[in-house]
C-alpha positions as CSV (number, residue, x, y, z in Angstrom):
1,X,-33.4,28.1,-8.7
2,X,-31.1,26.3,-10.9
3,X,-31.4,25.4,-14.8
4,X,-30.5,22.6,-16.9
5,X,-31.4,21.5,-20.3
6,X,-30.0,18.4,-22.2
7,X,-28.0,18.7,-25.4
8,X,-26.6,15.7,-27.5
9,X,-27.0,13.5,-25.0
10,X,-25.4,15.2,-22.1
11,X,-26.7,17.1,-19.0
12,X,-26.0,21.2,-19.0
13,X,-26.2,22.7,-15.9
14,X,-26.8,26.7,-15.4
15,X,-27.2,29.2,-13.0
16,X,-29.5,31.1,-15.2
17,X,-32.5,30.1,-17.4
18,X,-31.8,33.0,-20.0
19,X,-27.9,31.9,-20.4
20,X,-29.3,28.3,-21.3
21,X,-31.9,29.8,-23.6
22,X,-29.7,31.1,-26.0
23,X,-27.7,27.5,-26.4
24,X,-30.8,25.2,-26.6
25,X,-32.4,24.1,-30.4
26,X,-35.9,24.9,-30.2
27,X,-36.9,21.1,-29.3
28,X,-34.8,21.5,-26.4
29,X,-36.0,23.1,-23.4
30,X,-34.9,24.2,-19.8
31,X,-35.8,23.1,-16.8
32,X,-35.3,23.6,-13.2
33,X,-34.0,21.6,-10.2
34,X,-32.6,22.0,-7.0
35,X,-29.1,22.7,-6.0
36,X,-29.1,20.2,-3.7
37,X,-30.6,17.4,-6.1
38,X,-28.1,17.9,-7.8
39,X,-26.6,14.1,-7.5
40,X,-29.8,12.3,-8.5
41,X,-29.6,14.6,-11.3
42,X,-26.2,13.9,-12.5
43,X,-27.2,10.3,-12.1
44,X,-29.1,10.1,-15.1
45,X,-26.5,11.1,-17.8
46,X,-23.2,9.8,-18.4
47,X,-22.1,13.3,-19.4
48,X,-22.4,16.5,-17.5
49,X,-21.0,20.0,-17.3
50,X,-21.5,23.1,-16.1
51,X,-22.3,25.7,-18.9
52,X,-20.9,29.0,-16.8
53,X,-17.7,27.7,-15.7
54,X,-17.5,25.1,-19.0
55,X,-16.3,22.5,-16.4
56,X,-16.9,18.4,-17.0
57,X,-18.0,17.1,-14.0
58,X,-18.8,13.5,-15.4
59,X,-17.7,12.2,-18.1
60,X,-18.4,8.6,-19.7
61,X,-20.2,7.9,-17.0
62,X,-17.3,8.7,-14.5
63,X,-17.3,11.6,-12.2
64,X,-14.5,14.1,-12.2
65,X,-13.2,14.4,-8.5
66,X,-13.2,17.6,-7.5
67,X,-14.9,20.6,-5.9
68,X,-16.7,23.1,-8.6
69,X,-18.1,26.4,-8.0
70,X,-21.6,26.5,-8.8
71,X,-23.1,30.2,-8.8
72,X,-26.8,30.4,-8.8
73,X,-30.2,32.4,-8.9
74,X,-30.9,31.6,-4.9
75,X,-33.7,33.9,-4.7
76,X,-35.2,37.3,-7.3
77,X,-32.0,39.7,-5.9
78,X,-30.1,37.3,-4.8
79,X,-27.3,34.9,-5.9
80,X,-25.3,32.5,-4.3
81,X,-22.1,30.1,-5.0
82,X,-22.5,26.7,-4.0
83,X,-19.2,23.6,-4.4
84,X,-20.3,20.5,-5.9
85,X,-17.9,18.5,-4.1
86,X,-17.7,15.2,-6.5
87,X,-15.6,13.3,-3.9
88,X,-17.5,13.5,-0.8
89,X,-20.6,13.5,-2.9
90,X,-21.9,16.9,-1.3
91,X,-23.2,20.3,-1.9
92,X,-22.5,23.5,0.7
93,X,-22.0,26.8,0.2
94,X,-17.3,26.9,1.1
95,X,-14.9,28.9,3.0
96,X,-12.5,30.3,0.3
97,X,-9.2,30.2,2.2
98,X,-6.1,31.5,1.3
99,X,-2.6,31.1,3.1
100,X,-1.3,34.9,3.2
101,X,2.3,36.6,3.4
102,X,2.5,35.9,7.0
103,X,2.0,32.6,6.6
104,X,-1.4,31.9,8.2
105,X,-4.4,31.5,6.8
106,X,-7.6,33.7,5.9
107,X,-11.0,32.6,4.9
108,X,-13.7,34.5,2.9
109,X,-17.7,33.3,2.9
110,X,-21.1,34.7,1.5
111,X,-19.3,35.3,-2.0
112,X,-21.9,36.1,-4.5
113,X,-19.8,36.3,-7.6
114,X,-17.5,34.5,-9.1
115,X,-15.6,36.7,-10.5
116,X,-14.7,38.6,-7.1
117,X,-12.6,35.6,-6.5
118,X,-10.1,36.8,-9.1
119,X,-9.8,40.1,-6.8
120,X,-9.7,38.1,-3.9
121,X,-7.0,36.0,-5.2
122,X,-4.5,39.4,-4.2
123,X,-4.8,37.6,-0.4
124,X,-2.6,35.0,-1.4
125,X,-0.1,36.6,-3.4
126,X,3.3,35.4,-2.7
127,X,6.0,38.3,-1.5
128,X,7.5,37.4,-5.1
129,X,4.8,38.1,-6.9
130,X,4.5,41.9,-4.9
131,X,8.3,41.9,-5.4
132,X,7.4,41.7,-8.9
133,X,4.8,43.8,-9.5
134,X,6.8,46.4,-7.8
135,X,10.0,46.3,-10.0
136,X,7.8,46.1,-12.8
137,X,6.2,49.4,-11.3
138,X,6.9,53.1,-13.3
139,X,8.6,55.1,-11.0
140,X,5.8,57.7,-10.3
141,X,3.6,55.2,-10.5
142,X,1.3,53.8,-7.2
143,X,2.3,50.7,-6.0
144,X,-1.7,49.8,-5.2
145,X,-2.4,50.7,-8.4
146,X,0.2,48.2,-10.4
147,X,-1.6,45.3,-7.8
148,X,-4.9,46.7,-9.1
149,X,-3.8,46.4,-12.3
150,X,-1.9,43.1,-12.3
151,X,-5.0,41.5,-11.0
152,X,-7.2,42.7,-13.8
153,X,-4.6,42.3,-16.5
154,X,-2.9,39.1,-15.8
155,X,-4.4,35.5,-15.5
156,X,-4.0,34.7,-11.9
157,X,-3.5,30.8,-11.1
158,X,-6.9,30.4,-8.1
159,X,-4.9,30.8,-4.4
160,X,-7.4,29.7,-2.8
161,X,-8.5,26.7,-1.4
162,X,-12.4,25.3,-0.9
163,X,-13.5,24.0,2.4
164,X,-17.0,23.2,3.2
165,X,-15.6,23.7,7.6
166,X,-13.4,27.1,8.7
167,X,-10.3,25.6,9.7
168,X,-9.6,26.1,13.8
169,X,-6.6,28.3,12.9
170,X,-8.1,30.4,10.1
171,X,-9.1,33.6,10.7
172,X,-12.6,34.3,8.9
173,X,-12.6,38.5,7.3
174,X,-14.5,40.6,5.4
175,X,-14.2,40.3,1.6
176,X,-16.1,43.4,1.1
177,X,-13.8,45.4,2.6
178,X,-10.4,43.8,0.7
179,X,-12.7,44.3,-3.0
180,X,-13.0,48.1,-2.6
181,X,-9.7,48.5,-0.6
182,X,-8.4,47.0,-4.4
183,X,-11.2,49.2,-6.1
184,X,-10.0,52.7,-4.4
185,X,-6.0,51.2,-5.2
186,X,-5.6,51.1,-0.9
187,X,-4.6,47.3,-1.2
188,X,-1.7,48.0,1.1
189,X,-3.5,50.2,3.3
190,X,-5.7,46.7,4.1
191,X,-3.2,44.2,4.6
192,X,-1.3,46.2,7.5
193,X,-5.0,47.9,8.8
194,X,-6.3,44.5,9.3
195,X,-3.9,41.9,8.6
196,X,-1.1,43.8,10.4
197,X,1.2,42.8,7.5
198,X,3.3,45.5,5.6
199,X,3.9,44.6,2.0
200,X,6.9,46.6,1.7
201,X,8.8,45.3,5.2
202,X,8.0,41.5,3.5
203,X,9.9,42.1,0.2
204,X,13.2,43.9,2.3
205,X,13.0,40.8,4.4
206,X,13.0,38.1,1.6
207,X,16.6,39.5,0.8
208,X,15.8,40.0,-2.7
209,X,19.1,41.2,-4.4
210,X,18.2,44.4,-6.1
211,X,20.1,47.1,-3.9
212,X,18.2,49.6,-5.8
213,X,14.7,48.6,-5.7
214,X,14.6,48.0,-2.0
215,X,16.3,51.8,-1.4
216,X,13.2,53.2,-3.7
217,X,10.8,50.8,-1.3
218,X,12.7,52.4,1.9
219,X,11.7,55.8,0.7
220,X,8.1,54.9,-0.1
């Protein structure tokens, strides 16, 4: 199920009761609703958000276009992420798709949490961004562990792109397998086992000028 609860005049939404709990005056109180009510909800209130994500969906009466990630109780041990797609006035659970080094594109599904999307994000690294993380790299240093730890360190901008259809020319992989790739610092050791793309070859090939970075990546 899904939560809300109404303070000063504007609609709260939640994944969880006990998050919206702690927020609400005592003669407020939560409620539950349907994900996919969710429109004749919003309908109501000229103001709504989402409390998780502190995203404005609708504000003065006007809806925000755009498609927000709502994650929610689904069932007792399990959770799911649903878009609120404000445009096409819908509700599905997306693709996450991400254009990668080689230039075509990947798609994850069945994401539970949220916050696996900032892991995820490493798909659509540019070969800059690995060029950089690599320079930035101490020299006895691993390079799968500087990704691992650019990723939990730095405030990636989202790569990805929301679909609520998997594009004809995407290929659709398993996220579980990329998340503890990155957790066991073996990032590299997926994107050539079942992308068939070497990091390393990319960053020689994009000619970056730094003779003596790209000899210490030829003796990697």
């Amino acid at each position: 199920m899904s939560y809300y609860t109404i303070k000063n005049n504007t609609l709260v939404l939640s994944g969880w009761s006990e998050v919206l709990e702690k927020e609400v005056l005592e003669k407020e109180s939560v409620h539950f609703f349907d994900v996919f009510e969710v429109f004749e909800l919003m309908d109501k209130f000229n103001d709504v958000v989402i409390f998780d994500s502190k995203k404005v969906i609708k504000k003065s009466g006007v809806l925000i276009i755009d498609k927000f990630l709502f994650q929610t109780e689904w069932s007792l041990f399990n959770e799911k992420i649903f878009a609120i797609d404000t445009e096409d006035l819908d509700i599905y659970e997306p693709f996450y798709i991400f254009t990668a080094l080689d230039k075509n594109q990947y798609a994850f599904s069945d994401i539970q949490d949220v916050c696996d999307l900032e892991y995820l994000n490493v798909l659509g690294l540019s070969v800059k961004e690995f060029y950089w993380i690599y320079r930035h790299a101490a020299q006895d240093t691993n390079f799968d562990c500087c990704i691992s730890n650019y990723i939990q360190k730095q405030t990636i901008e989202n790569k990805y792109t929301i679909s609520d259809l998997l594009p004809s020319d995407c290929e659709l992989i398993d996220h579980t397998e990329l998340l503890e790739s990155i957790e066991c610092e073996r990032t590299t050791d997926f994107f050539e086992s079942e992308l068939g793309i070497n990091i390393f070859e990319e960053i020689i090939d994009a000619d970056f000028e730094d003779i003596d970075l790209i000899e210490k990546i030829r003796k990697s």
